[in-house]
C-alpha positions as a LaTeX table, in Angstrom:
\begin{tabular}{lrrr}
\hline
Residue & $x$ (\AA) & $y$ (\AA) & $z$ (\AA) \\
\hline
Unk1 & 112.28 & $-12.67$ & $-143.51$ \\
Unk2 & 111.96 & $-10.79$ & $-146.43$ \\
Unk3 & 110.99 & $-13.62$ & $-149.99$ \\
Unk4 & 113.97 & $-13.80$ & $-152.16$ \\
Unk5 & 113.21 & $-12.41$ & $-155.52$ \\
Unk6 & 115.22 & $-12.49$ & $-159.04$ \\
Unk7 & 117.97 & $-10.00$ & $-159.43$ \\
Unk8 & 118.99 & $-11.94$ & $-163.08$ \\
Unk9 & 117.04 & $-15.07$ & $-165.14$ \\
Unk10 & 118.74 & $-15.58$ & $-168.08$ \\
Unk11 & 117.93 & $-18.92$ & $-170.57$ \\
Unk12 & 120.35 & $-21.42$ & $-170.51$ \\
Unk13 & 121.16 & $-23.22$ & $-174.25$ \\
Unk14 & 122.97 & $-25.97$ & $-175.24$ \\
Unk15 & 123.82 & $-27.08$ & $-178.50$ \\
Unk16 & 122.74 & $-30.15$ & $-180.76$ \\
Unk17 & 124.11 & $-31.36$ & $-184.30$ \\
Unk18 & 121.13 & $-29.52$ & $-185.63$ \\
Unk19 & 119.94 & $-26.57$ & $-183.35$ \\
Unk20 & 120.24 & $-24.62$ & $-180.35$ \\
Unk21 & 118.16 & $-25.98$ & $-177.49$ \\
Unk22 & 116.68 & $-24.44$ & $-174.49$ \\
Unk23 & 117.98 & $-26.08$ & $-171.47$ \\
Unk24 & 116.50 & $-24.47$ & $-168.07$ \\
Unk25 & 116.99 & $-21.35$ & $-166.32$ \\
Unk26 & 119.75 & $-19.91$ & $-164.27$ \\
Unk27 & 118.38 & $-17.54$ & $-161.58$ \\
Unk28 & 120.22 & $-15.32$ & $-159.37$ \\
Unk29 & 118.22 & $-14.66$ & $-156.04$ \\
Unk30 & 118.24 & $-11.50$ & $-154.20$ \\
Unk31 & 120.61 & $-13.10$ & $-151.33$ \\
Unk32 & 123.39 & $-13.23$ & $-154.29$ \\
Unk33 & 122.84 & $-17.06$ & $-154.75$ \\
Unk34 & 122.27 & $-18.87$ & $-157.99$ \\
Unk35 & 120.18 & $-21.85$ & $-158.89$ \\
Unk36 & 119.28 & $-23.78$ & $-162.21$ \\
Unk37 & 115.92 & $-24.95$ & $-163.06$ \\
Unk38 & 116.18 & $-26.89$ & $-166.03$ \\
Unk39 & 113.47 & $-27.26$ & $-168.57$ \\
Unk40 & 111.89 & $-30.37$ & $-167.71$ \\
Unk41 & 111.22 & $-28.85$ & $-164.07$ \\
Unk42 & 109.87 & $-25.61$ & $-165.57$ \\
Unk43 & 107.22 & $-27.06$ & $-168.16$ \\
Unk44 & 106.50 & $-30.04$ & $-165.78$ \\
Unk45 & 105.34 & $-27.30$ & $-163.30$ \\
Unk46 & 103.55 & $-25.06$ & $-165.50$ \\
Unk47 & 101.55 & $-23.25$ & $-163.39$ \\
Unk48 & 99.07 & $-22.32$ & $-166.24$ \\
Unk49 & 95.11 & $-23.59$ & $-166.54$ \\
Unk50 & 96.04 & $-26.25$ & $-169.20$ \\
Unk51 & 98.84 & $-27.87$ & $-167.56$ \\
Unk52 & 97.40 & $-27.95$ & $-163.89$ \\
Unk53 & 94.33 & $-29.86$ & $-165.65$ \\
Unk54 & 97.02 & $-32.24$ & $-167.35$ \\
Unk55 & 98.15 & $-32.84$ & $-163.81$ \\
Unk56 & 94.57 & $-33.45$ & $-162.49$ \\
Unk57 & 93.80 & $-30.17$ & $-160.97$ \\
Unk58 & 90.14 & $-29.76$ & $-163.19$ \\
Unk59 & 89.18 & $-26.78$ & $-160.85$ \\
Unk60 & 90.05 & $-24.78$ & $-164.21$ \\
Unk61 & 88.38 & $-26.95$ & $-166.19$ \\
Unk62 & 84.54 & $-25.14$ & $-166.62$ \\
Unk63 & 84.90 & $-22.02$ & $-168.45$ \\
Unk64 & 83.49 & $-18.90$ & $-166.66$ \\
Unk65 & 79.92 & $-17.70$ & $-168.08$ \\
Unk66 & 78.12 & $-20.63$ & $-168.50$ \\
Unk67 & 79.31 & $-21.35$ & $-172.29$ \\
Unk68 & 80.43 & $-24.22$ & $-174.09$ \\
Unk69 & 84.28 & $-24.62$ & $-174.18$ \\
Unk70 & 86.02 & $-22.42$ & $-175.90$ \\
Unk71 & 87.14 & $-24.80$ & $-179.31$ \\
Unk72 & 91.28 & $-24.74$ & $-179.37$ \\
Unk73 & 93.92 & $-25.67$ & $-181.75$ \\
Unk74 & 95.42 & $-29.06$ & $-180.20$ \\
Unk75 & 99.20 & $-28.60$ & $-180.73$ \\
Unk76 & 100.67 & $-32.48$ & $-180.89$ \\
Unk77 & 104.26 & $-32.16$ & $-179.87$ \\
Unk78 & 107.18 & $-33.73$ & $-179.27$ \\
Unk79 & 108.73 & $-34.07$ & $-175.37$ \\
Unk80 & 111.99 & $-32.50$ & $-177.08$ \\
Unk81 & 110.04 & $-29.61$ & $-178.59$ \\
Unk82 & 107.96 & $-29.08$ & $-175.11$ \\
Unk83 & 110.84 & $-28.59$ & $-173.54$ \\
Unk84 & 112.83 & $-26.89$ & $-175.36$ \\
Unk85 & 112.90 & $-23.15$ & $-173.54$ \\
Unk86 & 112.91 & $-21.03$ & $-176.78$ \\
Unk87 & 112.23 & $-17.22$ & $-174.62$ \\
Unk88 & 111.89 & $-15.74$ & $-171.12$ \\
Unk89 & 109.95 & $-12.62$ & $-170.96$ \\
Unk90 & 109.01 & $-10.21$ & $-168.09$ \\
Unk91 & 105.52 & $-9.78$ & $-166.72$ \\
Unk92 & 105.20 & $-6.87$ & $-164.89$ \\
Unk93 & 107.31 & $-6.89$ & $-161.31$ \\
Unk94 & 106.27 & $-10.24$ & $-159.93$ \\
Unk95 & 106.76 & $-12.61$ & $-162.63$ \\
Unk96 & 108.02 & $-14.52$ & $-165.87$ \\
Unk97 & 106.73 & $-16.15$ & $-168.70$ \\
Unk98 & 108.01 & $-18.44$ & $-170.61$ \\
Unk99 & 107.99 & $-19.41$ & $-174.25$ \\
Unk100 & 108.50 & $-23.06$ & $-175.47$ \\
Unk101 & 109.66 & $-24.48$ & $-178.66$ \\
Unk102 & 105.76 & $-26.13$ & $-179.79$ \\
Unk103 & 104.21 & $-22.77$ & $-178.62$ \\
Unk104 & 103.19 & $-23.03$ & $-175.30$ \\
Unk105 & 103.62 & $-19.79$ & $-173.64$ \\
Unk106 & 100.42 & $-19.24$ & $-170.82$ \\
Unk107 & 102.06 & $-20.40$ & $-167.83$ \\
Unk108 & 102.71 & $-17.29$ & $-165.43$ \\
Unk109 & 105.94 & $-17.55$ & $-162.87$ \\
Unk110 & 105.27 & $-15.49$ & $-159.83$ \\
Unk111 & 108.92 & $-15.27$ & $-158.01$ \\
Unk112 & 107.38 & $-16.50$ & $-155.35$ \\
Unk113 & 106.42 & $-19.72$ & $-157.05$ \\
Unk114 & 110.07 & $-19.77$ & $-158.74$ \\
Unk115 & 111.35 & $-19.82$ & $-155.10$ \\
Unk116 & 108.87 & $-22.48$ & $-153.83$ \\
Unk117 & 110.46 & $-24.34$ & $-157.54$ \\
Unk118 & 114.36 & $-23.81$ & $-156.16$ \\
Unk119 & 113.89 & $-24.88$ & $-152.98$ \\
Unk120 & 112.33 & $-28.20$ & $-153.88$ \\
Unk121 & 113.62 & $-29.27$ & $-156.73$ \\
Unk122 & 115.38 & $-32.09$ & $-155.50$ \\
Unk123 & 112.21 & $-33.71$ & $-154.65$ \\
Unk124 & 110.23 & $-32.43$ & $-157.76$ \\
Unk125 & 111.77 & $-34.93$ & $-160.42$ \\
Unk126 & 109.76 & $-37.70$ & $-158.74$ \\
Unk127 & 106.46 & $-35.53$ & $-158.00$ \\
Unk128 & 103.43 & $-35.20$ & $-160.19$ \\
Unk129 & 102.26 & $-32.39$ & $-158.41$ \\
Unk130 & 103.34 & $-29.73$ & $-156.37$ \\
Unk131 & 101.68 & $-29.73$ & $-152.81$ \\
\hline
\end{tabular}
């Protein structure tokens, strides 16, 4: 059977006193159904470097060539601004990225991996880690 890929994402808002906010993700599948991921699903499953170490997955950890680490800009944040979904962009035919209020944009979201989110996100609320 043939994976189910995105026909339409589009960034789901709600509105506060003060701003607009980000809420999740509604995603149309090839087989015509839709499905919401909301925000704290999306960012909690970041499938980027940084976040999979947060989670304990230090396999990314050592940079390649032998070097020292790389010295980064440490972005403190609030939970509200880390997930708060600011932009959805395409990259190339397989995936999204996504853009979050306190800058965080790395993570790469193969369609495959947006199906594997779909069809367990019942069960992901109470996970730390996707196995």
């Amino acid at each position: 059977m043939p994976a189910r890929t995105p026909i339409e994402i589009r960034r789901l808002k709600k509105l506060l006193p003060e701003k607009e906010v980000g809420s999740g993700l509604l995603i149309r599948l090839s087989d015509n159904s839709e499905h919401i991921l909301n925000s704290e699903i999306l960012r909690r499953f970041c499938p980027c470097a940084e976040c999979q170490e947060k989670r304990g997955n230090t396999s990314h950890a050592k940079p390649l060539g032998g070097g020292g680490r790389a010295m980064l800009r440490i972005v403190k944040s609030t939970i509200d601004s880390e997930t708060d979904l600011r932009d959805v962009f395409a990259v190339g035919q397989y995936a999204i990225g996504l853009r979050w209020d306190d800058g965080h944009d790395s993570g790469i979201f193969s369609f495959d991996y947006l199906d594997t989110l779909i069809s367990r996100k019942d069960d992901l609320l109470n996970a730390s880690c996707l196995n």
